[in-house]
Each structure stands twice: as C-alpha cells, then as structure tokens.
TIGUTI-958621 format. One record per residue: x negated, y, z of N, C-alpha, C in turn; residue number from 1; residue in one letter. Coordinates in Angstrom, 1 decimal. Layout:
BEGIN
@n_c1: X, n_c2: Y, n_c3: Z, ca_c1: X, ca_c2: Y, ca_c3: Z, c_c1: X, c_c2: Y, c_c3: Z, resi: NUM, resn: A .
...
This chain:
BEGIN
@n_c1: 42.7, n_c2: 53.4, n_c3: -1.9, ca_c1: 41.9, ca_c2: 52.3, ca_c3: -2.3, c_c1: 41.5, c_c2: 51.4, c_c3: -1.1, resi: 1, resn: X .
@n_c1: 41.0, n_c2: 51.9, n_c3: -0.1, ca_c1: 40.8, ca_c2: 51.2, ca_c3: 1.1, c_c1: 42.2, c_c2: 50.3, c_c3: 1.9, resi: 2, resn: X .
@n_c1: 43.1, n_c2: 51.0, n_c3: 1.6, ca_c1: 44.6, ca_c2: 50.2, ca_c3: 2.0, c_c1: 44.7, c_c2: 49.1, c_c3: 1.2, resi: 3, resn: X .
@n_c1: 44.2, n_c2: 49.3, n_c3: -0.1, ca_c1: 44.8, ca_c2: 48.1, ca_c3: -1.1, c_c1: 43.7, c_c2: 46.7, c_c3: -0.3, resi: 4, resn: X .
@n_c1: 42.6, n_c2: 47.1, n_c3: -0.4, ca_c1: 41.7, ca_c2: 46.2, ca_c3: -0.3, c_c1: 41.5, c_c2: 45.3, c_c3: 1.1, resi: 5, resn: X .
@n_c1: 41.9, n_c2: 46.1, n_c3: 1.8, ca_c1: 42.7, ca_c2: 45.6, ca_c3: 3.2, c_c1: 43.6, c_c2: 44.3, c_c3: 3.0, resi: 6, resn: X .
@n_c1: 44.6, n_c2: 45.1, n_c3: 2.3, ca_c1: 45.7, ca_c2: 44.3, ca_c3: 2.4, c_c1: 45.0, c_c2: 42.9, c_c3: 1.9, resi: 7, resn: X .
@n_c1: 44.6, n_c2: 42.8, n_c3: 1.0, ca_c1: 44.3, ca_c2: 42.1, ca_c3: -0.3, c_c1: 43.8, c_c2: 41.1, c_c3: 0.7, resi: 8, resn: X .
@n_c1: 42.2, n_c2: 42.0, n_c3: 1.7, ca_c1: 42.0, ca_c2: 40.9, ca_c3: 2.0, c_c1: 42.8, c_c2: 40.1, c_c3: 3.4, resi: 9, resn: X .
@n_c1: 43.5, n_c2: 40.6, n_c3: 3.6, ca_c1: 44.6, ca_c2: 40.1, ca_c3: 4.5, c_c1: 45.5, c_c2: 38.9, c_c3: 3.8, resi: 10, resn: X .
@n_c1: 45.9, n_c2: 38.8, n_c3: 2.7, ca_c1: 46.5, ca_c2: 38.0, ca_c3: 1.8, c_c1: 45.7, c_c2: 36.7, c_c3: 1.5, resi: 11, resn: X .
@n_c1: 44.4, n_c2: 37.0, n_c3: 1.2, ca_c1: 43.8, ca_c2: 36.1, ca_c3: 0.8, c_c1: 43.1, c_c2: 35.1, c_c3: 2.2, resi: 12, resn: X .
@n_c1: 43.5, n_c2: 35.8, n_c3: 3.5, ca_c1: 43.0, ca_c2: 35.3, ca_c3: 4.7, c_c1: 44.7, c_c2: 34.6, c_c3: 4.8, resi: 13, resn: X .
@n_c1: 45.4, n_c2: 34.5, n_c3: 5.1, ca_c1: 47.0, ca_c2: 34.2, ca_c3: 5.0, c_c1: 47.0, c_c2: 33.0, c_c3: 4.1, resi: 14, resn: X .
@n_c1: 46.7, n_c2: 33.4, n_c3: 2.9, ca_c1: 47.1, ca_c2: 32.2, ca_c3: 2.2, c_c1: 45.9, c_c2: 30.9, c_c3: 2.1, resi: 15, resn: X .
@n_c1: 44.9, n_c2: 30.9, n_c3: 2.7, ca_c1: 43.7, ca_c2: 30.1, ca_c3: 3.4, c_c1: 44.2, c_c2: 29.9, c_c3: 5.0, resi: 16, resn: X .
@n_c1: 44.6, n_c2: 30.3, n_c3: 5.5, ca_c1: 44.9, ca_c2: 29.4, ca_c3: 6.6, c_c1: 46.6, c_c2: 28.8, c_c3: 6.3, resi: 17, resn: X .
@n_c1: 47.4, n_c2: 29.6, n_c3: 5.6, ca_c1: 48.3, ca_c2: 28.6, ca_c3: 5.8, c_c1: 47.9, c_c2: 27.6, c_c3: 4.4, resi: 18, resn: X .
@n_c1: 47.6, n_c2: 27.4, n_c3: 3.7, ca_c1: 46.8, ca_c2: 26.2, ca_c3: 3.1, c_c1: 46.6, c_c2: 24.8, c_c3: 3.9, resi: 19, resn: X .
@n_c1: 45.4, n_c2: 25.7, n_c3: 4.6, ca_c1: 44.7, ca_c2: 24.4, ca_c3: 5.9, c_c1: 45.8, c_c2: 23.6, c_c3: 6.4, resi: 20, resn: X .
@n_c1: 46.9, n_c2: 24.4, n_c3: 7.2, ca_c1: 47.4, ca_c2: 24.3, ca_c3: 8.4, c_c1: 48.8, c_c2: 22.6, c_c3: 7.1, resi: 21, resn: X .
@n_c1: 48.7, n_c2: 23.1, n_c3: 6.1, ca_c1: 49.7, ca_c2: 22.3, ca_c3: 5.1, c_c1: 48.9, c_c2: 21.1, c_c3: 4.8, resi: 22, resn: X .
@n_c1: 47.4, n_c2: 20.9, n_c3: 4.2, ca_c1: 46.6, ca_c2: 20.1, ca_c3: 4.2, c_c1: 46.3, c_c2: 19.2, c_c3: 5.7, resi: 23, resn: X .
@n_c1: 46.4, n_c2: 19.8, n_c3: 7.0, ca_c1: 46.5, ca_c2: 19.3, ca_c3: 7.5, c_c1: 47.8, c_c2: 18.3, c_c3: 8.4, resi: 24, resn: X .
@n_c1: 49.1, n_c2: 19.2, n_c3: 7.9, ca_c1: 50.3, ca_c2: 18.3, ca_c3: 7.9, c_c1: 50.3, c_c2: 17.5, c_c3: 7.0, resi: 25, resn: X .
@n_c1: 49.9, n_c2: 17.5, n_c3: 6.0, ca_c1: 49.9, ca_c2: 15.8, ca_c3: 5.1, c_c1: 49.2, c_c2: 14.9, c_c3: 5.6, resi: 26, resn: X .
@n_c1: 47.9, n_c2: 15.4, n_c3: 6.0, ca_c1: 47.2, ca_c2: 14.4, ca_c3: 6.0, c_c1: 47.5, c_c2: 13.5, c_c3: 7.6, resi: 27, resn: X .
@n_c1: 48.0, n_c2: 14.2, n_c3: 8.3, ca_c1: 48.2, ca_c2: 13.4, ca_c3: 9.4, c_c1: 49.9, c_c2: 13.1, c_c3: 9.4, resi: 28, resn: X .
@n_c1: 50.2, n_c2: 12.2, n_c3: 8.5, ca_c1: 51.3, ca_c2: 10.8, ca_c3: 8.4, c_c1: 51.9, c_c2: 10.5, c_c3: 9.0, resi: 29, resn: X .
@n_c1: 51.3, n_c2: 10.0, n_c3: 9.9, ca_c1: 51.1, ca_c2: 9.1, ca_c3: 11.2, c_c1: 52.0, c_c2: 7.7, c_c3: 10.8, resi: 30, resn: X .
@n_c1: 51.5, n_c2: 7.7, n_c3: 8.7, ca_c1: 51.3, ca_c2: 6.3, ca_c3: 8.2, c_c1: 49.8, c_c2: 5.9, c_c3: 8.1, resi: 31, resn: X .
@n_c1: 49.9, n_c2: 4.2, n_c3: 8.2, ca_c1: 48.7, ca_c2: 3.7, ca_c3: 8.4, c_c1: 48.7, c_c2: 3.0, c_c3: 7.2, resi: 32, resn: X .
@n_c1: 47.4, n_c2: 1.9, n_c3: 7.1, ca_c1: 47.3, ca_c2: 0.5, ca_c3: 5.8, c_c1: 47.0, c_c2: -0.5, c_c3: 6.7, resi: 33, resn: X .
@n_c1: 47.1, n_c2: -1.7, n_c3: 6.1, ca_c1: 46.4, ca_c2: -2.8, ca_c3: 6.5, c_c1: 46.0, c_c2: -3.3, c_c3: 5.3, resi: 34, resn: X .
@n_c1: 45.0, n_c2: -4.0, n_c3: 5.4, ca_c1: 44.7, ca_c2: -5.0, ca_c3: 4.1, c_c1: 43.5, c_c2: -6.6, c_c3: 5.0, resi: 35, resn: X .
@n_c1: 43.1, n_c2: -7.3, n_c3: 3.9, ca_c1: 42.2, ca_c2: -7.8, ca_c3: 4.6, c_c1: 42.3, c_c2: -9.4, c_c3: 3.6, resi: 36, resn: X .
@n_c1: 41.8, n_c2: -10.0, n_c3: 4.0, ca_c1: 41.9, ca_c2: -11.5, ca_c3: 3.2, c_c1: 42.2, c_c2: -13.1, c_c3: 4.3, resi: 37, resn: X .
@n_c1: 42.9, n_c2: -14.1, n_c3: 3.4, ca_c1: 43.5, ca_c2: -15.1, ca_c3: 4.1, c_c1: 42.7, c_c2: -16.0, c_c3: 3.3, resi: 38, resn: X .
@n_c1: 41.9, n_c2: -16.9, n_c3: 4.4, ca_c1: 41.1, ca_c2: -17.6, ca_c3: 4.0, c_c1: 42.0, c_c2: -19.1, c_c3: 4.4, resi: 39, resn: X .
@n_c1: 41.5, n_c2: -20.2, n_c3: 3.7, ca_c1: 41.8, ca_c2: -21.7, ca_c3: 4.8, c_c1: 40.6, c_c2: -22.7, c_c3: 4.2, resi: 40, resn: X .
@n_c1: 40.8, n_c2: -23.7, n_c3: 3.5, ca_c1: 39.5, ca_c2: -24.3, ca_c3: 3.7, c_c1: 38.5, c_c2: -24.2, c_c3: 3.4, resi: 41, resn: X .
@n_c1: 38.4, n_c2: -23.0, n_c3: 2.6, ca_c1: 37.2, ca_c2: -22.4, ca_c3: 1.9, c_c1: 36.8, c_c2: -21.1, c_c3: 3.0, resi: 42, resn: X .
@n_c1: 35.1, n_c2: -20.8, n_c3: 2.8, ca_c1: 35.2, ca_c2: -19.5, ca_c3: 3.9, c_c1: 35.0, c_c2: -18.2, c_c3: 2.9, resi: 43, resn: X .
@n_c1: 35.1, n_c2: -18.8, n_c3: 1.2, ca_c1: 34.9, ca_c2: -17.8, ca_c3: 0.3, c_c1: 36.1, c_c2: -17.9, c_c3: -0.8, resi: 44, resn: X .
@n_c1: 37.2, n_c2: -18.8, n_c3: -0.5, ca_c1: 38.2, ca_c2: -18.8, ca_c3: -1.7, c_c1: 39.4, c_c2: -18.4, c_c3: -0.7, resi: 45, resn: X .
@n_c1: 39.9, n_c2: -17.2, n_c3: -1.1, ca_c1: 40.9, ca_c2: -17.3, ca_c3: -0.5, c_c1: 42.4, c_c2: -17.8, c_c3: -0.9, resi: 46, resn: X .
@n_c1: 43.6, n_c2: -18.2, n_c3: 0.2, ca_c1: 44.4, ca_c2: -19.0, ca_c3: 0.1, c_c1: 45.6, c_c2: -17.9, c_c3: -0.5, resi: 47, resn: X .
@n_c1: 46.2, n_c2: -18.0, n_c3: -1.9, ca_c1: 47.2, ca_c2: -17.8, ca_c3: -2.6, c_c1: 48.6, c_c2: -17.7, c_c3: -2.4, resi: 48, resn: X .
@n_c1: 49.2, n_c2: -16.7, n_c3: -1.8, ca_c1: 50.8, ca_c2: -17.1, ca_c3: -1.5, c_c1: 51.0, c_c2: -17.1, c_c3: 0.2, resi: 49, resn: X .
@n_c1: 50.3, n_c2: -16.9, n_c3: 0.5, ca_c1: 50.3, ca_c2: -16.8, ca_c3: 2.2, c_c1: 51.4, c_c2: -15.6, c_c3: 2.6, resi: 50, resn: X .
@n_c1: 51.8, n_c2: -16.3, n_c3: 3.4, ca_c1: 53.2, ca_c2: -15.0, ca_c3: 3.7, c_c1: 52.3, c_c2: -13.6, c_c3: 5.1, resi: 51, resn: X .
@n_c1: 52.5, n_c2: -12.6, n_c3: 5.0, ca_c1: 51.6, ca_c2: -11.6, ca_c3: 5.5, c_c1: 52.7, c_c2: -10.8, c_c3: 6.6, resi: 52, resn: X .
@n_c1: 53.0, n_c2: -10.9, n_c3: 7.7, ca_c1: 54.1, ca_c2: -10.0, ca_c3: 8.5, c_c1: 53.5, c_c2: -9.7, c_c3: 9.6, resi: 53, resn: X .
@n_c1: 54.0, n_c2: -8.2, n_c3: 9.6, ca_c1: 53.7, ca_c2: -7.3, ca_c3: 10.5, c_c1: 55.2, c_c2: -6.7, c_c3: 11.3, resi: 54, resn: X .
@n_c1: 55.3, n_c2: -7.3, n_c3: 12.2, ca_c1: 56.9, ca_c2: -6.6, ca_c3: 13.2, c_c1: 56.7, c_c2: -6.2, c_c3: 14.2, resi: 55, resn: X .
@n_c1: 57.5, n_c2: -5.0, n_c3: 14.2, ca_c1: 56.9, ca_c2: -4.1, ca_c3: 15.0, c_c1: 57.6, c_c2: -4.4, c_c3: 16.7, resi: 56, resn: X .
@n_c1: 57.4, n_c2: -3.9, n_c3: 17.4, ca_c1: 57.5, ca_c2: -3.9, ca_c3: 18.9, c_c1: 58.8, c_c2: -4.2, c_c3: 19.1, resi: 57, resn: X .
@n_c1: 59.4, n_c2: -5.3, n_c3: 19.7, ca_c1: 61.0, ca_c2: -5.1, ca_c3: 19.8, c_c1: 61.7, c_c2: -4.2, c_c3: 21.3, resi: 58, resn: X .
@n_c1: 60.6, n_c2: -4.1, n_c3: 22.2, ca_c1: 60.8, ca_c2: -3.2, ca_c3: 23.3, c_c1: 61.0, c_c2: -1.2, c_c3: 22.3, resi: 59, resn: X .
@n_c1: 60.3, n_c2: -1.5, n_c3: 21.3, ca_c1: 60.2, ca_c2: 0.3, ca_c3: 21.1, c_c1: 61.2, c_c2: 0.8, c_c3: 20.2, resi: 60, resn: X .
@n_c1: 62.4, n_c2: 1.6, n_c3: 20.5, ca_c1: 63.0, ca_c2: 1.8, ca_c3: 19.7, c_c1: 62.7, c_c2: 2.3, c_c3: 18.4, resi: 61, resn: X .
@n_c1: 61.6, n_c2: 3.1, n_c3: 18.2, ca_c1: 60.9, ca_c2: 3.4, ca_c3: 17.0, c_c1: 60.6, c_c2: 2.5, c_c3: 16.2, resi: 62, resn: X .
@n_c1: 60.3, n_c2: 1.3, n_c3: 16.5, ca_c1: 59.5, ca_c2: 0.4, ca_c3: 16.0, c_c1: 60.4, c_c2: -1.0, c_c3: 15.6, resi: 63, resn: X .
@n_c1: 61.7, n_c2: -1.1, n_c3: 16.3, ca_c1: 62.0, ca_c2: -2.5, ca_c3: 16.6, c_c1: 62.7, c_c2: -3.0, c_c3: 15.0, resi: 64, resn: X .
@n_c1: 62.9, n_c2: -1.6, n_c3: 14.4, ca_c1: 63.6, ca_c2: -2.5, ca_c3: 13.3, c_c1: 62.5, c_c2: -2.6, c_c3: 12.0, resi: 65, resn: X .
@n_c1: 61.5, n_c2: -2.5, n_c3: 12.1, ca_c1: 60.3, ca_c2: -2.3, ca_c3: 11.2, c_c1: 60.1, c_c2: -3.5, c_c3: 11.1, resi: 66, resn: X .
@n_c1: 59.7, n_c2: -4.2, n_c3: 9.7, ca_c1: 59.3, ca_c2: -5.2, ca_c3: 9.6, c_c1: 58.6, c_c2: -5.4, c_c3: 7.9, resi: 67, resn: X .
@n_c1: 57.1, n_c2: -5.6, n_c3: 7.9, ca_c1: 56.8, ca_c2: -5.4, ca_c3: 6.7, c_c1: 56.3, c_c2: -6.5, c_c3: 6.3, resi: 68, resn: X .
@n_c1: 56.3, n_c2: -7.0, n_c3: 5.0, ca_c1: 56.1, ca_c2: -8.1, ca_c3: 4.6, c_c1: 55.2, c_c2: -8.7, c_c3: 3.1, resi: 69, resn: X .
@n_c1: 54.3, n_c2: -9.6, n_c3: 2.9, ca_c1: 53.4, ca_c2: -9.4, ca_c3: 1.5, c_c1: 52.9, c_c2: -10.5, c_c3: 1.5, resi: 70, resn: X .
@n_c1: 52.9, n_c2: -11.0, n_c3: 0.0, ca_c1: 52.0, ca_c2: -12.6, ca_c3: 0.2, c_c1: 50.8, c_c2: -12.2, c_c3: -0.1, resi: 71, resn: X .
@n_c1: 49.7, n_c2: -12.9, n_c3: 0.2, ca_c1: 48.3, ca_c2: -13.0, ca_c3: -0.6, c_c1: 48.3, c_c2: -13.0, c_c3: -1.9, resi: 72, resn: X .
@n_c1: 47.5, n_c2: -12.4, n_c3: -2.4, ca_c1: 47.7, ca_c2: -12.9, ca_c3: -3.8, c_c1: 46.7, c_c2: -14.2, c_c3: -4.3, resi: 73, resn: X .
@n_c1: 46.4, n_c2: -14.3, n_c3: -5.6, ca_c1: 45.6, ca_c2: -15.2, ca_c3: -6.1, c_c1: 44.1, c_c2: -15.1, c_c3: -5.4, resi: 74, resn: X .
@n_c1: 43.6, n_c2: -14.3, n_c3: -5.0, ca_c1: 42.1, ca_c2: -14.4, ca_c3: -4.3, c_c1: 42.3, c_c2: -14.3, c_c3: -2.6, resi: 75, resn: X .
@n_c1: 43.7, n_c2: -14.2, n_c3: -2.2, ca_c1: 44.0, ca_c2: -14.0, ca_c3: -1.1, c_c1: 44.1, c_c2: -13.0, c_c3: -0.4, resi: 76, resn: X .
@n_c1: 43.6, n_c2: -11.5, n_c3: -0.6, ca_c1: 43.8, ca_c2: -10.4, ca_c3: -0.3, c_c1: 45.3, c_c2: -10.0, c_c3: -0.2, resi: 77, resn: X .
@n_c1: 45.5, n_c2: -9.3, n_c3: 0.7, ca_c1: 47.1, ca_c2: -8.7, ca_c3: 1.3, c_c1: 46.7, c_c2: -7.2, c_c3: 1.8, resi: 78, resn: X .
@n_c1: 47.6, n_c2: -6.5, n_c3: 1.3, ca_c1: 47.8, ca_c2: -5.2, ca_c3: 1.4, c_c1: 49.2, c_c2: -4.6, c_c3: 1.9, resi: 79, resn: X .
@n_c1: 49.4, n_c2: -3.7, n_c3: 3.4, ca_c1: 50.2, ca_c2: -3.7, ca_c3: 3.4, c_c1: 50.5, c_c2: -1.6, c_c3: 4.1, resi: 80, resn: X .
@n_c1: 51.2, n_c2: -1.0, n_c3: 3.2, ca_c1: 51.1, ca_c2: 0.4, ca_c3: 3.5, c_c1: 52.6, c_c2: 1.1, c_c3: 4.4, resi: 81, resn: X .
@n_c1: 52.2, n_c2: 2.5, n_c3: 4.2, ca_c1: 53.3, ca_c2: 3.0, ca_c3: 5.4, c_c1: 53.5, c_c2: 2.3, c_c3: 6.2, resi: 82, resn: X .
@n_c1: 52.6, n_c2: 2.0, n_c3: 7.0, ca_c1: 52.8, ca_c2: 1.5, ca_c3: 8.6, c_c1: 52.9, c_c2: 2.5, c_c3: 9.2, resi: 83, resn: X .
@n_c1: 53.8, n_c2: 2.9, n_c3: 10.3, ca_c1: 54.3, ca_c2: 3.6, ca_c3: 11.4, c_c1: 53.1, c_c2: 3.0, c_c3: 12.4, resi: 84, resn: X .
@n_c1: 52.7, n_c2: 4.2, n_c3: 13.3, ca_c1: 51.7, ca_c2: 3.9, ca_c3: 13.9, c_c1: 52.6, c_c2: 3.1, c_c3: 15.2, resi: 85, resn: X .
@n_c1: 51.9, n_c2: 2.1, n_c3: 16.0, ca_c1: 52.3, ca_c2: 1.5, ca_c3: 17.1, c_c1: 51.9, c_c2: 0.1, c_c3: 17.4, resi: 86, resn: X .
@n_c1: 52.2, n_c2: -0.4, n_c3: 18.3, ca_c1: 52.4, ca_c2: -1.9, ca_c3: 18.7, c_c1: 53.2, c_c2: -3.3, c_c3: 17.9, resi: 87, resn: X .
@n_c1: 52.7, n_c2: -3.9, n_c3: 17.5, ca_c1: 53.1, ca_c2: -5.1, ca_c3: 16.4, c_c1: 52.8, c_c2: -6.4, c_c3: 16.6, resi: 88, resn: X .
@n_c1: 53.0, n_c2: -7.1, n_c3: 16.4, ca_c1: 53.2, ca_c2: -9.0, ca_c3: 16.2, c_c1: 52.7, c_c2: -8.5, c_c3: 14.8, resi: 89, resn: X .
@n_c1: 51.6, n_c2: -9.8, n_c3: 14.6, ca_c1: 50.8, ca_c2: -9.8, ca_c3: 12.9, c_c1: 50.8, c_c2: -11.4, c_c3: 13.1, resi: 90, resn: X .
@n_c1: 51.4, n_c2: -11.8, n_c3: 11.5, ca_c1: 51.5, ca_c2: -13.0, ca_c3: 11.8, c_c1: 51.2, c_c2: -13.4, c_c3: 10.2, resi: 91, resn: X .
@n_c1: 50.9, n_c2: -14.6, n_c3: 10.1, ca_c1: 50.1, ca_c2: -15.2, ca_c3: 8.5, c_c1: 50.4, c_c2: -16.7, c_c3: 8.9, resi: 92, resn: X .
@n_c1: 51.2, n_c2: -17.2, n_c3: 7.7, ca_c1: 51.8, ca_c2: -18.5, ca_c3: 7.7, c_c1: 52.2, c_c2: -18.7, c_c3: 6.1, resi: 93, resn: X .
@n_c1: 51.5, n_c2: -20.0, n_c3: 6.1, ca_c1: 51.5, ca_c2: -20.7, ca_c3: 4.6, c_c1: 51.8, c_c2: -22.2, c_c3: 4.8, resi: 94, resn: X .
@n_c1: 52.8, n_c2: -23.0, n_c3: 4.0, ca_c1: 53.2, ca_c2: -24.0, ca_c3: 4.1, c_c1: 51.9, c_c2: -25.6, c_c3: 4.2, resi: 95, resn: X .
@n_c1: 52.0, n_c2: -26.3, n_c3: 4.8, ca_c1: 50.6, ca_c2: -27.6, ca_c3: 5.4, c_c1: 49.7, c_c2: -26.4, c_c3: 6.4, resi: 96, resn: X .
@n_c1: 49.9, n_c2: -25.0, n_c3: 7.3, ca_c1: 48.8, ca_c2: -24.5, ca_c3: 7.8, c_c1: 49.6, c_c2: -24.2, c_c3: 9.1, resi: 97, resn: X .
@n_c1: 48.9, n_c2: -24.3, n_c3: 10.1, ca_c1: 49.2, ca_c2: -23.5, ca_c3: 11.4, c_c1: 49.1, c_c2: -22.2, c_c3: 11.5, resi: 98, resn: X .
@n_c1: 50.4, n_c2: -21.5, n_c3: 11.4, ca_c1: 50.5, ca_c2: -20.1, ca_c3: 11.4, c_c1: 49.8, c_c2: -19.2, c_c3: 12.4, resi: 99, resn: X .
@n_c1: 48.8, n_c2: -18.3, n_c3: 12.2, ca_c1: 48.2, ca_c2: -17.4, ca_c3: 13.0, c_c1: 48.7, c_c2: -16.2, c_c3: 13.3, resi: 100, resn: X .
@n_c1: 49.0, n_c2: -16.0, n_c3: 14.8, ca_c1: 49.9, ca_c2: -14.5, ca_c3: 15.1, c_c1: 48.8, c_c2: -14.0, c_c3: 16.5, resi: 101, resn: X .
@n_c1: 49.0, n_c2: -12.7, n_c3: 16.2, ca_c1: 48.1, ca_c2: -11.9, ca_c3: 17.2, c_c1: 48.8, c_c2: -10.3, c_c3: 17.4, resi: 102, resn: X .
@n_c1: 48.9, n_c2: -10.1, n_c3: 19.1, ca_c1: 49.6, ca_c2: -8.8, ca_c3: 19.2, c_c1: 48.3, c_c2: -7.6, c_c3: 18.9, resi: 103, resn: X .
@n_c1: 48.8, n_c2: -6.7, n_c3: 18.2, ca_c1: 47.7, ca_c2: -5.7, ca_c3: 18.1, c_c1: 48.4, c_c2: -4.5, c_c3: 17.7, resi: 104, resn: X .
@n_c1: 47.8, n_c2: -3.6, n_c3: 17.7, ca_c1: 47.9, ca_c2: -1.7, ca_c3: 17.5, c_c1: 47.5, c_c2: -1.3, c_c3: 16.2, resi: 105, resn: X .
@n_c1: 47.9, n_c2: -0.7, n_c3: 15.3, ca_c1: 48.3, ca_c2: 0.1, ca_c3: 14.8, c_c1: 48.0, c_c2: 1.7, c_c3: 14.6, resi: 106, resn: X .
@n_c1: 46.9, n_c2: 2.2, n_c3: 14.9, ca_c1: 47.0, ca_c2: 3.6, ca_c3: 14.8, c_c1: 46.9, c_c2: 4.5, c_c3: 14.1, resi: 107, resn: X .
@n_c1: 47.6, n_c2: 5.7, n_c3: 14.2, ca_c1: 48.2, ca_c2: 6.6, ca_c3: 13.1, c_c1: 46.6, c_c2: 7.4, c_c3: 12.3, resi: 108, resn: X .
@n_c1: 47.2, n_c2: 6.9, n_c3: 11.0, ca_c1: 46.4, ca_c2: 7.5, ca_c3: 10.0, c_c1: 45.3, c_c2: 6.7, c_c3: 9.7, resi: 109, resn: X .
@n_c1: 44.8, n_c2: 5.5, n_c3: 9.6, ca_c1: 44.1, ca_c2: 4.7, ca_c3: 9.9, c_c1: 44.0, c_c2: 3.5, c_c3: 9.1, resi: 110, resn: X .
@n_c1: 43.3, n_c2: 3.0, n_c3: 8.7, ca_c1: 42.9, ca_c2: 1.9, ca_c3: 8.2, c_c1: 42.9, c_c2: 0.5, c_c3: 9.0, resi: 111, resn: X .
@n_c1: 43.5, n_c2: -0.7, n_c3: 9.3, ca_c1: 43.2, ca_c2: -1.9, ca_c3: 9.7, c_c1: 42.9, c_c2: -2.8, c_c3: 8.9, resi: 112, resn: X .
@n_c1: 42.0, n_c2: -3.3, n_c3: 9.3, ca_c1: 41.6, ca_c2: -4.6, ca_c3: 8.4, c_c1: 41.4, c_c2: -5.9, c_c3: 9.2, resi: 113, resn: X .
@n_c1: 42.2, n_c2: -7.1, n_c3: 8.5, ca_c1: 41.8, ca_c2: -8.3, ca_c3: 9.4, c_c1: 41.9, c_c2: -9.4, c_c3: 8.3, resi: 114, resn: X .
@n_c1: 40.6, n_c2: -10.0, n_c3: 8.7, ca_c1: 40.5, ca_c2: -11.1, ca_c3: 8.1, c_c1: 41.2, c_c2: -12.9, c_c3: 8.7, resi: 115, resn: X .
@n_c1: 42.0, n_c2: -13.4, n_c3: 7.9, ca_c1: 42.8, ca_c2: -14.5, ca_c3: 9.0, c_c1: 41.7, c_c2: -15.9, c_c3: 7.8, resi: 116, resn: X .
@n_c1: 41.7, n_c2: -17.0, n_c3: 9.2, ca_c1: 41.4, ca_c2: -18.1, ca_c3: 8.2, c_c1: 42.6, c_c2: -19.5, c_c3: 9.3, resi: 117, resn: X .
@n_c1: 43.2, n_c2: -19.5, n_c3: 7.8, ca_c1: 44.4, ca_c2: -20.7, ca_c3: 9.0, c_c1: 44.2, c_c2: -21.9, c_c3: 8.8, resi: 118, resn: X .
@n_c1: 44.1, n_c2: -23.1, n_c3: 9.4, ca_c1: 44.0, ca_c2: -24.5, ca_c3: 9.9, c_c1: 45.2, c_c2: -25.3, c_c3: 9.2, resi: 119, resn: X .
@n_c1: 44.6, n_c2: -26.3, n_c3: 8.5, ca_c1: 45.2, ca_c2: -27.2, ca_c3: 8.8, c_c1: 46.4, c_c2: -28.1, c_c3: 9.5, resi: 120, resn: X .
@n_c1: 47.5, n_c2: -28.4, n_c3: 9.5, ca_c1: 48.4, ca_c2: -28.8, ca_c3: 9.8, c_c1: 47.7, c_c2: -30.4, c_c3: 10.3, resi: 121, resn: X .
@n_c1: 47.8, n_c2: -30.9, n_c3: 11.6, ca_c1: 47.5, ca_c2: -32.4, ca_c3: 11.5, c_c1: 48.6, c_c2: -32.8, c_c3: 11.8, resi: 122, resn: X .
C-alpha cells in the first residue's frame, strides 16, 4: 500500500510540473499585438480607412520579409496580431494627410499600443 501511494504521489507531482512547463511554452510566443487609434482633425473622431504598416527590420534576417498591414476602421481603431518580436518601421498614411512613421521595438509577448494623429496635407 505504501508503494502504490508513493507512486501515485509521484504521478501526480509529474503531471503538475510537466503541465506548468507546457503552460508556460504557450504562453511565451514570442508573438506580440499592437492596436491603438488614428486620429486627424478631430482629437475624438477617429479617421476611417487609414492604411496601418508595420515592416519589419530589413538589416534582420528574421524580420526582413515581415510586413503586416490593416486599415482603421470606422471609429479609427487598428489592430494588428502575431507580431514577431523585434525592430520595425510603423507607419500610418491616409490619402489628403502627411504620413506618420516612427522606428520602434516590438517585444515578445506584449502588448503595444500607439495612438497616431496625422496632418493635414498643405
């Protein structure tokens, strides 16, 4: 009886850490999100149809052929998932506006959020 109960709890210590060790291979991806909103003449309406790109590093071989892409929608919000963690060109451009680009990072597992407001064309 003492053998069985051993075991047992040996089993039940086994299949709790390899559990963990699986829970924690999912959860670290090392995909990211972005989301965020595109504002222009309004600083509360956002702008509809805005083109949303994220390209990734062209120095990084990991990275260089990655290119992800999303318009705003009708309230302006853009969502954009399975990002590969790393270094990117973010860029937001809508027809009459001066397109906004900024180099930024990326990191694995992670949430980014950025809010763009684009200008006017004179």
């Amino acid at each position: 009886m003492r053998v069985t109960a051993t075991v047992a709890c040996r089993l039940v210590l086994l299949t709790v850490a390899l559990s963990t060790l699986a829970q924690t291979a999912v959860a670290q991806s090392g995909r990211s999100w972005m989301n965020g909103f595109v504002f222009a003449d309004s600083n509360t309406n956002g702008l509809a149809g805005a083109l949303v790109e994220l390209i990734g590093d062209q120095n990084n071989d990991r990275l260089k052929s990655v290119r992800l892409s999303t318009k705003a929608e009708n309230d302006g919000k853009y969502s954009l998932k399975d990002i590969p963690y790393g270094d990117y060109t973010f860029r937001v451009s809508a027809d009459g506006y001066d397109p906004y680009e900024i180099k930024l990072y990326i990191g694995s597992d992670m949430l980014t959020e950025i809010h763009v407001k684009l200008r006017r064309k004179k």
